[in-house]
Backbone as numpy.savetxt, mean C-alpha at the origin, in Angstrom:
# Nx Ny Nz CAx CAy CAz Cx Cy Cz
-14.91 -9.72 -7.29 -15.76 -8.55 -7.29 -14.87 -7.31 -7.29
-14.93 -6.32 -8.28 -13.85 -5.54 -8.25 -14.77 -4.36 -7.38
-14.06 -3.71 -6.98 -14.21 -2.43 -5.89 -14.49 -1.56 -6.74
-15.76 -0.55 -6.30 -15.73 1.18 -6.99 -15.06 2.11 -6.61
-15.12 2.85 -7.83 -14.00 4.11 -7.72 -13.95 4.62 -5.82
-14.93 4.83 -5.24 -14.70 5.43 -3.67 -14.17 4.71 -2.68
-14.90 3.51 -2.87 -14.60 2.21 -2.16 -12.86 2.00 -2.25
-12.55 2.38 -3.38 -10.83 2.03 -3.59 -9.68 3.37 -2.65
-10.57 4.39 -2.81 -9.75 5.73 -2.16 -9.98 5.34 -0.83
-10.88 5.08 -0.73 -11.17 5.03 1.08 -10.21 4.09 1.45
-10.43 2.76 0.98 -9.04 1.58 1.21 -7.73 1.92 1.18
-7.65 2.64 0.24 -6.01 3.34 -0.17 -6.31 4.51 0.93
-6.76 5.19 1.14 -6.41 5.98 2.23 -6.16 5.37 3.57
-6.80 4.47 3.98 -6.90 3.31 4.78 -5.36 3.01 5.00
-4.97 2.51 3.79 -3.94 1.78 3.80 -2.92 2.55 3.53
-2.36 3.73 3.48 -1.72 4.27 4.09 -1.18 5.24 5.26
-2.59 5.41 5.47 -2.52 5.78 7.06 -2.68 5.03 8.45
-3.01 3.78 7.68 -2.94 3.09 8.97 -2.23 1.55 8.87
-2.62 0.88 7.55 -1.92 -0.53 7.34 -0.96 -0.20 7.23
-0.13 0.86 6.74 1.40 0.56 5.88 1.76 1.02 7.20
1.90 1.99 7.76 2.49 1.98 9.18 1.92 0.93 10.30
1.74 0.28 10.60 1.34 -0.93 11.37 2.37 -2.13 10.86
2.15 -2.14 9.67 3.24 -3.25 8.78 4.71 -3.01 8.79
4.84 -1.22 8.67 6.22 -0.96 9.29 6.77 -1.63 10.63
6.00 -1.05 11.96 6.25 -1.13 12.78 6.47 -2.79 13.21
5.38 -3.83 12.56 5.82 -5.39 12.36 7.25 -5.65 12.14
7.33 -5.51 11.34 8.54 -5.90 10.37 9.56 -5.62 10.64
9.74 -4.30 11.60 10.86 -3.79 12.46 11.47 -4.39 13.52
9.43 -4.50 14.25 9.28 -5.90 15.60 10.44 -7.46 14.99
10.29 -7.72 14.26 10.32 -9.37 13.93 11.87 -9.61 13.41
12.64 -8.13 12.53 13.48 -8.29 12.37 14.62 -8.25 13.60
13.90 -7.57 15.12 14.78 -7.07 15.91 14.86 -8.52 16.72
14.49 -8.95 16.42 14.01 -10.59 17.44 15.41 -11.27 17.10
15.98 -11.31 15.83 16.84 -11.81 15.12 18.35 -11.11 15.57
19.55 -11.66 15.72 20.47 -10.65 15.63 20.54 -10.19 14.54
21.43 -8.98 14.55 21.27 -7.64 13.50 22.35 -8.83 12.12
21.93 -9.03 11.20 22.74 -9.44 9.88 23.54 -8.38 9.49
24.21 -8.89 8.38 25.25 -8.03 7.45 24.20 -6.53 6.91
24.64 -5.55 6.45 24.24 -4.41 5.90 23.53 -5.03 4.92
24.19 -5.93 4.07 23.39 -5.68 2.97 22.59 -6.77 2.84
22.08 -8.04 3.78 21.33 -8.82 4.15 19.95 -7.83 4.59
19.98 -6.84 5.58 19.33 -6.40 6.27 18.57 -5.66 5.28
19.74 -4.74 4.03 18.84 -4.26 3.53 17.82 -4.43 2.22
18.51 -5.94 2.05 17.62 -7.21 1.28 16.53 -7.66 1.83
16.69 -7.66 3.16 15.16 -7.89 3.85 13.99 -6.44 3.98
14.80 -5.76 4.27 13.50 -4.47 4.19 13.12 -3.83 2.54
14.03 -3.92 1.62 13.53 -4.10 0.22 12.44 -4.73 -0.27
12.70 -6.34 0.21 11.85 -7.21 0.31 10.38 -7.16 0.79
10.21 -6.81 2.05 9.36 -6.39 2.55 8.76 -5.06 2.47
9.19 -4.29 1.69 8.70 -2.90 1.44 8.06 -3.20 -0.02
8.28 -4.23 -1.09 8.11 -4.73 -2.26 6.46 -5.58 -2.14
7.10 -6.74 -0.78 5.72 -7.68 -0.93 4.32 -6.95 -0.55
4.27 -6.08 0.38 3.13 -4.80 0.60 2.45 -4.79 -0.34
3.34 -4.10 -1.71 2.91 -3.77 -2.50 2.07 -3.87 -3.59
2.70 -5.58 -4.04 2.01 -6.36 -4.29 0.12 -6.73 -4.57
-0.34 -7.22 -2.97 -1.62 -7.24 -3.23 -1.99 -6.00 -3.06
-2.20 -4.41 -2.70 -2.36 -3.89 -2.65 -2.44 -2.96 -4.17
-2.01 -3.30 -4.91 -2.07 -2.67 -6.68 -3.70 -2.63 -6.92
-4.50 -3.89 -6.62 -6.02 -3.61 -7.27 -6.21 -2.37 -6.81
-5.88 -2.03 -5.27 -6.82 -0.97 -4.17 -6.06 0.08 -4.94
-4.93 0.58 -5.24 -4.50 1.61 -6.02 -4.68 1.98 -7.17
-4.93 0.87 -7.91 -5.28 1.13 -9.54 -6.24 2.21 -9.79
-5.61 3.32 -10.56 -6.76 4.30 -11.07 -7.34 5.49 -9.83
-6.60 5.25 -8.45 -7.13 6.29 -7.85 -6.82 7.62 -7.63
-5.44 7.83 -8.85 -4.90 9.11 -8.83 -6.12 9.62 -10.09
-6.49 9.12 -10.72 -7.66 9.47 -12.07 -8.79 10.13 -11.80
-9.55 10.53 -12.21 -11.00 11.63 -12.21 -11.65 10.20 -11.77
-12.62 10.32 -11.00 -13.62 9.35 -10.78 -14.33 8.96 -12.40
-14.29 7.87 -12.62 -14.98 7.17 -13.97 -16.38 7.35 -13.73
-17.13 7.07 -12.55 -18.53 6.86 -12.49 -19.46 8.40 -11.95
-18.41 9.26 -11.88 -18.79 10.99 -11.52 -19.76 11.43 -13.08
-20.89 12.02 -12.69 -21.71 12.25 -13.84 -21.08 13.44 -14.80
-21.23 13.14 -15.94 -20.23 13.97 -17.22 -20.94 15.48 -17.32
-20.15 16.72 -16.92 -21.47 17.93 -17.11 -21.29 18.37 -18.53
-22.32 18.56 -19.37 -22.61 18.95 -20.67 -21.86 20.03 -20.82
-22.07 21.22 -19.99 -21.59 22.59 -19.96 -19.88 22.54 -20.08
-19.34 21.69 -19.66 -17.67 21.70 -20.15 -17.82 21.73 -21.55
C-alpha cells in the first residue's frame, strides 16, 4: 500500500526528528559495549550504519521535496 503525499512528510518529519536521532544514540550505545577498534574499522561501522537507515526509509522520502501531486491545480496560474 503506498503512502500519500502527507502521510509521507509527516513520516519523514517523524523520522528525522525523532527516529534518526534515537538510532543515533543506539548505535553509539552498542558500539561502546565493544572495545574501541582501529580508526578505520570504527569508521566502517558508522558508515555502515548511517547507510542501512537509509535504505528502508527511501519509500517515506520519495518525492517529498516536490509540490504535493494530489493539491488541486488552480486554473488562474
Amino acid at each position: 500500500m503506498a503512502l500519500s503525499y502527507k502521510a509521507r512528510r509527516r513520516w519523514s518529519l517523524f523520522v528525522l526528528l525523532v527516529a534518526l536521532p534515537v538510532y543515533i544514540v543506539l548505535m553509539i550505545w552498542v558500539i561502546s559495549l565493544f572495545n574501541r577498534p582501529p580508526f578505520w574499522v570504527e569508521l566502517l561501522i558508522y558508515v555502515g550504519s548511517g547507510v542501512v537507515w537509509a535504505f528502508p526509509m527511501k519509500a517515506i522520502f520519495k518525492g517529498v521535496g516536490q509540490a504535493d501531486p494530489d493539491a488541486p491545480v488552480d486554473p488562474e496560474q
